[in-house]
N, CA, C and O atoms as a printed pandas DataFrame, in Angstrom:
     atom_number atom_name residue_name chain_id  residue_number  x_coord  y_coord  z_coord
0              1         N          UNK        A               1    0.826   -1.196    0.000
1              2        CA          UNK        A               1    0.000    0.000    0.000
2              3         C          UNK        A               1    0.868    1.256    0.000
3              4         O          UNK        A               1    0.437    2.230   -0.618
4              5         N          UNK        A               2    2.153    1.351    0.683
5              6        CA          UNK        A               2    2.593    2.351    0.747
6              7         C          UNK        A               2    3.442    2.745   -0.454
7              8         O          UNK        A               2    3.911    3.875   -0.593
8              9         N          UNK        A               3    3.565    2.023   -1.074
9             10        CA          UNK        A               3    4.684    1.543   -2.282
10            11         C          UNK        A               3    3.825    2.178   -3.271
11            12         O          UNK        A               3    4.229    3.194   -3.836
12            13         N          UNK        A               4    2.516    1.614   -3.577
13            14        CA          UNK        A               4    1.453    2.218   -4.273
14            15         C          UNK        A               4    1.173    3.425   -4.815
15            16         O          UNK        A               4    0.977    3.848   -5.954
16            17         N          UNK        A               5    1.226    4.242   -2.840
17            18        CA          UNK        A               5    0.941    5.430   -3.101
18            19         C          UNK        A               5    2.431    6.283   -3.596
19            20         O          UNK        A               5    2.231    7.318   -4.231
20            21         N          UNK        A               6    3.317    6.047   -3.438
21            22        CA          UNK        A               6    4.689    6.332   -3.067
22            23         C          UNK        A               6    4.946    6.451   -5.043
23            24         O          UNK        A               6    5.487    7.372   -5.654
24            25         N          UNK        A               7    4.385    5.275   -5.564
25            26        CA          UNK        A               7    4.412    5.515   -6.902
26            27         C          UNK        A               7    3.222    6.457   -7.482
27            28         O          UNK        A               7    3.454    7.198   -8.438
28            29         N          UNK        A               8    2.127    6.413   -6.962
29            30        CA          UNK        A               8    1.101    7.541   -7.118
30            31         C          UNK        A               8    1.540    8.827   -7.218
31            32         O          UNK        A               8    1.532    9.410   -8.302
32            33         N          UNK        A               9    1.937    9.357   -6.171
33            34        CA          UNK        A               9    2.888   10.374   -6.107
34            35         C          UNK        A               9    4.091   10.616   -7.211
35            36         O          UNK        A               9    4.034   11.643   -7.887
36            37         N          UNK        A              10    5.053    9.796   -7.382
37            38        CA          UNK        A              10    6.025   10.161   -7.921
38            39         C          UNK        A              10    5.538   10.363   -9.440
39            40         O          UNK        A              10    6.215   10.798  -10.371
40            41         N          UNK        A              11    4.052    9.895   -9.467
41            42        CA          UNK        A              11    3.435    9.658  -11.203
42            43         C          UNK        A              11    2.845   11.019  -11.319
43            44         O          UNK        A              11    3.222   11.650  -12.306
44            45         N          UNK        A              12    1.880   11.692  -10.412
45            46        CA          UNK        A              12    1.597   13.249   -9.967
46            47         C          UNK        A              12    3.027   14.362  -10.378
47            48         O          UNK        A              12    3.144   15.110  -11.348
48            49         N          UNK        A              13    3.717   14.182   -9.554
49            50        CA          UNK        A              13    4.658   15.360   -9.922
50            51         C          UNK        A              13    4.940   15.083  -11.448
51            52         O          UNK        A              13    4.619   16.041  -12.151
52            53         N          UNK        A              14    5.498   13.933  -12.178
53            54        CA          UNK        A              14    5.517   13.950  -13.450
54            55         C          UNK        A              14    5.084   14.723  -14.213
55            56         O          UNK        A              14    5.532   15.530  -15.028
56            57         N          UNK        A              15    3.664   14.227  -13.691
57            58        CA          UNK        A              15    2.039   14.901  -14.822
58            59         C          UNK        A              15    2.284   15.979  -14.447
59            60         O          UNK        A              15    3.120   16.258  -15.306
60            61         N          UNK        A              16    2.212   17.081  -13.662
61            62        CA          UNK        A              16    2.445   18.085  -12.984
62            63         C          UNK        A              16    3.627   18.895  -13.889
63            64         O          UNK        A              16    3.458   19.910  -14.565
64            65         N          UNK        A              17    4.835   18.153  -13.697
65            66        CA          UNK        A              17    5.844   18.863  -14.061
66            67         C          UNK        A              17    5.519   18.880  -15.753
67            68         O          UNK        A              17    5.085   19.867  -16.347
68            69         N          UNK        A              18    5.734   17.962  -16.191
69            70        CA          UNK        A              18    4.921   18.445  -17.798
70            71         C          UNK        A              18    4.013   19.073  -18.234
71            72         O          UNK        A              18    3.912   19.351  -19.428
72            73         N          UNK        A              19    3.416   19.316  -17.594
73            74        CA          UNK        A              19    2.358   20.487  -17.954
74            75         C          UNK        A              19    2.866   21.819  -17.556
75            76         O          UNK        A              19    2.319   22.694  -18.227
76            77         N          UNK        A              20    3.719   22.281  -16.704
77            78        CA          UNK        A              20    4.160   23.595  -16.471
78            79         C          UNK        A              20    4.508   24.524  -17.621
79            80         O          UNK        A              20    5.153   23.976  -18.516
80            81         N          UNK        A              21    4.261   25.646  -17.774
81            82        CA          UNK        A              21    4.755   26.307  -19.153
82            83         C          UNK        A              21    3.636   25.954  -19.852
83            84         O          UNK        A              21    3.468   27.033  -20.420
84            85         N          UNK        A              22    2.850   25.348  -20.196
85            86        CA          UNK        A              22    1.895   25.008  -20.743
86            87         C          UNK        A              22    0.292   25.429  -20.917
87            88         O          UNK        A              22   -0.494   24.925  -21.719
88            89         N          UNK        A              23    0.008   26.519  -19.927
89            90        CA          UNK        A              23   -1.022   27.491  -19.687
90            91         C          UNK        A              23   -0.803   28.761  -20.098
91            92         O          UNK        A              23   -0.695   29.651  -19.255
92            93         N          UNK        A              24   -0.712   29.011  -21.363
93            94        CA          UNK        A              24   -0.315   30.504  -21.614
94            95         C          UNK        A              24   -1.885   30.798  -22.194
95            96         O          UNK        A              24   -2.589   29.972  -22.775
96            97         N          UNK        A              25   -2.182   31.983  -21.925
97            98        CA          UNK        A              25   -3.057   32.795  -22.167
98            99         C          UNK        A              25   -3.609   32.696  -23.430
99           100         O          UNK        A              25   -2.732   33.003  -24.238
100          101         N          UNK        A              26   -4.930   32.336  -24.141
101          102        CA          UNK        A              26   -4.876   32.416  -25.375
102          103         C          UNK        A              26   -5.755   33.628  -26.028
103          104         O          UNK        A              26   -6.696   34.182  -25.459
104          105         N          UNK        A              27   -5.244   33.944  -27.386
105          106        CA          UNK        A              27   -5.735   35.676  -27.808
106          107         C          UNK        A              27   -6.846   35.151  -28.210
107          108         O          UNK        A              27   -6.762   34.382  -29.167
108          109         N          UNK        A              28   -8.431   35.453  -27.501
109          110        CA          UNK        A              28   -9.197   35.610  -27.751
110          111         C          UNK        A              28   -9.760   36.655  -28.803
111          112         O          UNK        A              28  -10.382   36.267  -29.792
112          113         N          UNK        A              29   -9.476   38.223  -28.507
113          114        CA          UNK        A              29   -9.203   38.992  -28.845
114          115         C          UNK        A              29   -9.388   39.765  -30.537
115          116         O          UNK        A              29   -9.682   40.896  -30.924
116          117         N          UNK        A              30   -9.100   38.695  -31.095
117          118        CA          UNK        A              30   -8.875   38.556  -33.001
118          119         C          UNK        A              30   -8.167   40.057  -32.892
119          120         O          UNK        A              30   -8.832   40.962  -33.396
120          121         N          UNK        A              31   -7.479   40.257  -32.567
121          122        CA          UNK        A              31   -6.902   41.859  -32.665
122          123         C          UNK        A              31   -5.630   41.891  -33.532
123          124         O          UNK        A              31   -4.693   41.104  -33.395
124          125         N          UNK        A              32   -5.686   42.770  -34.336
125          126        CA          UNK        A              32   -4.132   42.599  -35.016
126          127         C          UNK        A              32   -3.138   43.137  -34.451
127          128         O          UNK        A              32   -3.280   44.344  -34.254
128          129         N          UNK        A              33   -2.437   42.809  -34.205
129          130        CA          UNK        A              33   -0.869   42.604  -34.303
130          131         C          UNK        A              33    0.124   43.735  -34.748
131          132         O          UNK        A              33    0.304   43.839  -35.961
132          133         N          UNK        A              34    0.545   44.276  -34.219
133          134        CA          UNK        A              34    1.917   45.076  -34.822
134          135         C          UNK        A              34    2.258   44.459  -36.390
135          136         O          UNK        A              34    2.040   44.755  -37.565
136          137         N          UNK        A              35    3.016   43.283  -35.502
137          138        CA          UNK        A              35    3.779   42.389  -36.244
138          139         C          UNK        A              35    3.064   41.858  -37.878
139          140         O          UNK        A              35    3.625   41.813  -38.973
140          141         N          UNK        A              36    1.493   41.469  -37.463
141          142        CA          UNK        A              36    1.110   40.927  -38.411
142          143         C          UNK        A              36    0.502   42.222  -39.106
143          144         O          UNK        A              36    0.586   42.126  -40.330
144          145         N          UNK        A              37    0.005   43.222  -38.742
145          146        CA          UNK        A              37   -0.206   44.467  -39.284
146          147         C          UNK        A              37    0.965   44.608  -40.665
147          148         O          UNK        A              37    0.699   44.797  -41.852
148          149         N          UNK        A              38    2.107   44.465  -40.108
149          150        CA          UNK        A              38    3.550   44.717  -41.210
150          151         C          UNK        A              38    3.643   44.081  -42.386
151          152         O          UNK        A              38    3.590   44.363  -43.583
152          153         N          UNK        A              39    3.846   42.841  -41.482
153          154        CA          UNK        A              39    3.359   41.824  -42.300
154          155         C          UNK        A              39    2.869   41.630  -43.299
155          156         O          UNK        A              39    3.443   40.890  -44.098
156          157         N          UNK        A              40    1.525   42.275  -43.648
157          158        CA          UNK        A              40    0.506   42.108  -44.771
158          159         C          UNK        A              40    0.599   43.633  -45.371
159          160         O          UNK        A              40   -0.368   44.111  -45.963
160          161         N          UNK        A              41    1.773   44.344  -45.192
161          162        CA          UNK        A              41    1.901   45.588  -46.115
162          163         C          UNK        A              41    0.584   46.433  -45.138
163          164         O          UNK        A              41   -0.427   46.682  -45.796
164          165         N          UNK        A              42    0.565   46.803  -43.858
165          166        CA          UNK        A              42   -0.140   47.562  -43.782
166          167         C          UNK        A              42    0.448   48.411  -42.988
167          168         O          UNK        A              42    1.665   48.242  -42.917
168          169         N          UNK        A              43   -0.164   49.630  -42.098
169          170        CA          UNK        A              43    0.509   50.828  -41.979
170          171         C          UNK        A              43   -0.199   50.936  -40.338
171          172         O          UNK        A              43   -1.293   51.313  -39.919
172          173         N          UNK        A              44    1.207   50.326  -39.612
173          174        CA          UNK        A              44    0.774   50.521  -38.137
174          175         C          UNK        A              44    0.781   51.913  -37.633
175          176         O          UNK        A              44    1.526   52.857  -37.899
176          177         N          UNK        A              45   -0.388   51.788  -36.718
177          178        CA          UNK        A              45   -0.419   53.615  -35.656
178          179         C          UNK        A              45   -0.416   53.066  -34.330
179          180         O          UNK        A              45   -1.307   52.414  -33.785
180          181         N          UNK        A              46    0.640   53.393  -33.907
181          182        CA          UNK        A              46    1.404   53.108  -32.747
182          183         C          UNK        A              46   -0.023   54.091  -31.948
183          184         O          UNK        A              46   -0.918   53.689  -31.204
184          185         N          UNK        A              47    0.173   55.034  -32.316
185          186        CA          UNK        A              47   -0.802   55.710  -31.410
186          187         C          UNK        A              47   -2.663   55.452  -30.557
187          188         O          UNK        A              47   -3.124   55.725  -29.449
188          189         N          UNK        A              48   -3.187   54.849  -31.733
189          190        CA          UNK        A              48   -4.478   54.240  -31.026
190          191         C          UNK        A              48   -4.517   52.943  -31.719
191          192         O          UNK        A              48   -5.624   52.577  -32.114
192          193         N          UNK        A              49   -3.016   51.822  -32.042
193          194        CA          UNK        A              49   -3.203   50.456  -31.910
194          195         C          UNK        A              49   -4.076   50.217  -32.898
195          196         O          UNK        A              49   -5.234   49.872  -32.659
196          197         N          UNK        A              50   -3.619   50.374  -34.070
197          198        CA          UNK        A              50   -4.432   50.077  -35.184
198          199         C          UNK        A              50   -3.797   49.819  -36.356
199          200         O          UNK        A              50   -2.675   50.282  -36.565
200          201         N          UNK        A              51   -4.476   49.009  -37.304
201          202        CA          UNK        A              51   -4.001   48.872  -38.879
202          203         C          UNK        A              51   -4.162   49.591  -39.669
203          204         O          UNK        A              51   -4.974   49.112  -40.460
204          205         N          UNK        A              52   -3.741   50.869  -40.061
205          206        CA          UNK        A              52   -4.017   51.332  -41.103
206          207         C          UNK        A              52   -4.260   50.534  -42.805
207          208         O          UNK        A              52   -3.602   49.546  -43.130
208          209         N          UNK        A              53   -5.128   51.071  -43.574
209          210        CA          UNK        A              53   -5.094   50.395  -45.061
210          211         C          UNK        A              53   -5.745   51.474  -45.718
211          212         O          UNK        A              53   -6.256   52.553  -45.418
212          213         N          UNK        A              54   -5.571   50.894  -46.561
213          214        CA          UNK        A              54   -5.892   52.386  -47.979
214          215         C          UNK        A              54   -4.691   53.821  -48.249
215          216         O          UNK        A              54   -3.489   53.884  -47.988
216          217         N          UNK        A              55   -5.364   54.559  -48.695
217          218        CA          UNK        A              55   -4.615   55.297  -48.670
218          219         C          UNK        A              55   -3.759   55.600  -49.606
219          220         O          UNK        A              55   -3.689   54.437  -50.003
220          221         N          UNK        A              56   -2.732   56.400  -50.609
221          222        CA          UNK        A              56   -1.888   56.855  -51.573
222          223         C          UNK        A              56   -1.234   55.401  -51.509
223          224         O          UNK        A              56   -1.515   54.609  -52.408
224          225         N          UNK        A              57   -0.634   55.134  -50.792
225          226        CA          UNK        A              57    0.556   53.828  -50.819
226          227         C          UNK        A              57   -0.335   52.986  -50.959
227          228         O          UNK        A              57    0.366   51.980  -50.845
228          229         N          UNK        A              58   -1.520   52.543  -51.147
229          230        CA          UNK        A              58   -2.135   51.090  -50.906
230          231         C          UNK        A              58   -1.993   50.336  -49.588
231          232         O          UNK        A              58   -1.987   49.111  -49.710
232          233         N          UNK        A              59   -1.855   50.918  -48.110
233          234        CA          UNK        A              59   -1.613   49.952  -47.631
234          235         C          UNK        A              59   -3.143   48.772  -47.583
235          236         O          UNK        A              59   -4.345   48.813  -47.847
236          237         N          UNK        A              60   -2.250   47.929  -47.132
237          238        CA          UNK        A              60   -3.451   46.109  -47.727
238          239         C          UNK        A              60   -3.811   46.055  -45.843
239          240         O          UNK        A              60   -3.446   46.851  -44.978
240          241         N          UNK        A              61   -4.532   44.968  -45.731
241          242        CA          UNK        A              61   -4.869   44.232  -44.393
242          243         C          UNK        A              61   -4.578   43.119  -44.339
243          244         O          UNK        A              61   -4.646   42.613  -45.459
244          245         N          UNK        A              62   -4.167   42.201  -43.319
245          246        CA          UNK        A              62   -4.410   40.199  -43.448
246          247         C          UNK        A              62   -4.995   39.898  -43.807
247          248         O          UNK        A              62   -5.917   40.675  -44.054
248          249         N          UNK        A              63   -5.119   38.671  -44.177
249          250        CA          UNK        A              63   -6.264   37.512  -44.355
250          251         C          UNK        A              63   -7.136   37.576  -43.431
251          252         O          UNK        A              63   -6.828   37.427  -42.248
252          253         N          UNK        A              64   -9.061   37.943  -44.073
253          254        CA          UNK        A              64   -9.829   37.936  -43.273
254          255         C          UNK        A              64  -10.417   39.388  -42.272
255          256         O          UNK        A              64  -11.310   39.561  -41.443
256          257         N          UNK        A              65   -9.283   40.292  -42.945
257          258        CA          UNK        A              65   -9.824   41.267  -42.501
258          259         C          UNK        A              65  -10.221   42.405  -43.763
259          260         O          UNK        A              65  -10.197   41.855  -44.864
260          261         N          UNK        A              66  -10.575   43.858  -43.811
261          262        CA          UNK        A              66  -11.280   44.463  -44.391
262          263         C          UNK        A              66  -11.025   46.073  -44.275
263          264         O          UNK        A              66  -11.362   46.723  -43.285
264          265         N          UNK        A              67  -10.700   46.353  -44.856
265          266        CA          UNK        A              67  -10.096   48.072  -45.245
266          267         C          UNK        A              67  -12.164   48.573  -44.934
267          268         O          UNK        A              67  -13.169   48.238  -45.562
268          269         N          UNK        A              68  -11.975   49.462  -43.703
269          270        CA          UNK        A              68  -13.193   50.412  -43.325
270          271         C          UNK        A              68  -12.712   51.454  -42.919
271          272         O          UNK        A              68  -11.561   51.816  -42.675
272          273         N          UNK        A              69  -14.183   52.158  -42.832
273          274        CA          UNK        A              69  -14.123   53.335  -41.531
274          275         C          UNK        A              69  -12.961   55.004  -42.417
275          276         O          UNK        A              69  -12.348   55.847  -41.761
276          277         N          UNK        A              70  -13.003   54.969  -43.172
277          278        CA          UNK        A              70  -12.365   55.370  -43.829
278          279         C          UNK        A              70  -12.710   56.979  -43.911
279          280         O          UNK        A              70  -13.792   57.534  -44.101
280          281         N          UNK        A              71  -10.876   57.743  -43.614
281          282        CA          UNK        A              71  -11.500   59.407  -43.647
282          283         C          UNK        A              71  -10.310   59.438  -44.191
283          284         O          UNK        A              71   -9.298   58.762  -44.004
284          285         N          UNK        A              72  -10.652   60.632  -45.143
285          286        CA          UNK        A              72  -11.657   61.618  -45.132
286          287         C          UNK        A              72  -13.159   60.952  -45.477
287          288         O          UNK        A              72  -14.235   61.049  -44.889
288          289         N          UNK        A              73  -12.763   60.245  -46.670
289          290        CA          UNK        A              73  -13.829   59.729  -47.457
290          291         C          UNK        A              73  -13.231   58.622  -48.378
291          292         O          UNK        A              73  -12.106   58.644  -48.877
292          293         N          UNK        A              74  -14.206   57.619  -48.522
293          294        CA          UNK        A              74  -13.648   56.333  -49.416
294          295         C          UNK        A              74  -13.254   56.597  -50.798
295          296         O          UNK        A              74  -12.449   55.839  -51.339
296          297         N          UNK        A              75  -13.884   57.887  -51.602
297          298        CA          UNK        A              75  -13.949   58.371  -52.855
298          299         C          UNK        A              75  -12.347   59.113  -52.918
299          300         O          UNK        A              75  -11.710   59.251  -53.962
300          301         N          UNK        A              76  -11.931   59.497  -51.697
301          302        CA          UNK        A              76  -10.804   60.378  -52.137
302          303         C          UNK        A              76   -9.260   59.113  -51.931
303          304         O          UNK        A              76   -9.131   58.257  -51.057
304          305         N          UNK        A              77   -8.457   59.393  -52.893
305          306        CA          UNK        A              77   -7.457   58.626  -53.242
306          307         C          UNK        A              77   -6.664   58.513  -52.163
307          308         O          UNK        A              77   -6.164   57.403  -51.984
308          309         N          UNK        A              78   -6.392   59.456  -51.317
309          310        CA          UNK        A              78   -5.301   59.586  -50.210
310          311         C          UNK        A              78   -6.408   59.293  -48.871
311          312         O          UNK        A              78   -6.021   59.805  -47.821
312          313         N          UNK        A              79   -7.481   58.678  -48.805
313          314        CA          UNK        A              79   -8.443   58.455  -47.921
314          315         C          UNK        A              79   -8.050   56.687  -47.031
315          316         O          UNK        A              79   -8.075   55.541  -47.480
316          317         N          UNK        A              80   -7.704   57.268  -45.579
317          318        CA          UNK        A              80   -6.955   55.821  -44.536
318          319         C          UNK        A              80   -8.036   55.252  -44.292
319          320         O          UNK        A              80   -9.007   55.985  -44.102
320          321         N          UNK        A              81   -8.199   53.945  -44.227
321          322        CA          UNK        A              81   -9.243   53.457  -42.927
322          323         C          UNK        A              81   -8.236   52.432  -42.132
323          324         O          UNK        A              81   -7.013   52.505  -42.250
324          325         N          UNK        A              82   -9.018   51.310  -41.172
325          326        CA          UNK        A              82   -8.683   50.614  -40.333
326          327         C          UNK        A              82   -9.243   49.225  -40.775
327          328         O          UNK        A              82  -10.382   48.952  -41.153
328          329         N          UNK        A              83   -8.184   48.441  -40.635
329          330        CA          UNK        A              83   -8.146   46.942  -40.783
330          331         C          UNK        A              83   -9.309   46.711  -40.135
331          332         O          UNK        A              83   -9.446   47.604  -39.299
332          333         N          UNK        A              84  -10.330   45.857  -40.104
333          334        CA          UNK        A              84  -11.501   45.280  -39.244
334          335         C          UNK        A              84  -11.576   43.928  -39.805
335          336         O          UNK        A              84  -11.346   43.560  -40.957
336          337         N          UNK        A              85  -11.998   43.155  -38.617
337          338        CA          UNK        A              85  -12.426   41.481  -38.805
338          339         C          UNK        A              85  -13.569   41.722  -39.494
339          340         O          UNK        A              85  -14.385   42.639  -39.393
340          341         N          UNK        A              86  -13.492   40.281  -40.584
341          342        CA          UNK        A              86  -14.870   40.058  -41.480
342          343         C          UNK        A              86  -15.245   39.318  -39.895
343          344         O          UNK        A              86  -14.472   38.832  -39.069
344          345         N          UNK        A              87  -16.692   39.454  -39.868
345          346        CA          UNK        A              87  -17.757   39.153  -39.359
346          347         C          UNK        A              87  -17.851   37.633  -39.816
347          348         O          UNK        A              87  -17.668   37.390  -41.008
348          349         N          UNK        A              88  -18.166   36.449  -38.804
349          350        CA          UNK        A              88  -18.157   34.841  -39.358
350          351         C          UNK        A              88  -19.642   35.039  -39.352
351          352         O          UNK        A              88  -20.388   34.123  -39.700
């Protein structure tokens, strides 16, 4: 019996120890990315955390997202908007 548990135990910390590091936070979020902002040729604003797209240069968005919101106006050539998730 004691042997049992004695291996019970030593089988616990195992499981235990392999799993450590292993709970990281996951991005719920769908938010873009600096990184992936760049990435896809688009035009980060450090300032309110956003993707820029459109605009004189063309900047583009990722996969799945969508050039909106756009000022001055969508009609004018030099006109920015913001990367946004397509809607599933």
């Amino acid at each position: 019996m004691k042997n049992s548990i004695m291996v019970l135990g030593v089988f616990g910390i195992i499981l235990l120890a392999g799993c450590t590091g292993q709970n990281k936070p996951v991005d719920t979020s769908n938010a873009i990315t600096k990184t992936m902002c760049e990435q896809y040729k688009g035009n980060w604003d450090d300032a309110s955390s956003n993707c820029q797209c459109g605009g004189v240069a063309g900047f583009a968005c990722p996969p799945s997202y969508v050039c909106g919101d756009y000022k001055p106006s969508k009609d004018t050539p030099d006109a920015m908007g913001i990367c946004k998730k397509v809607s599933e």
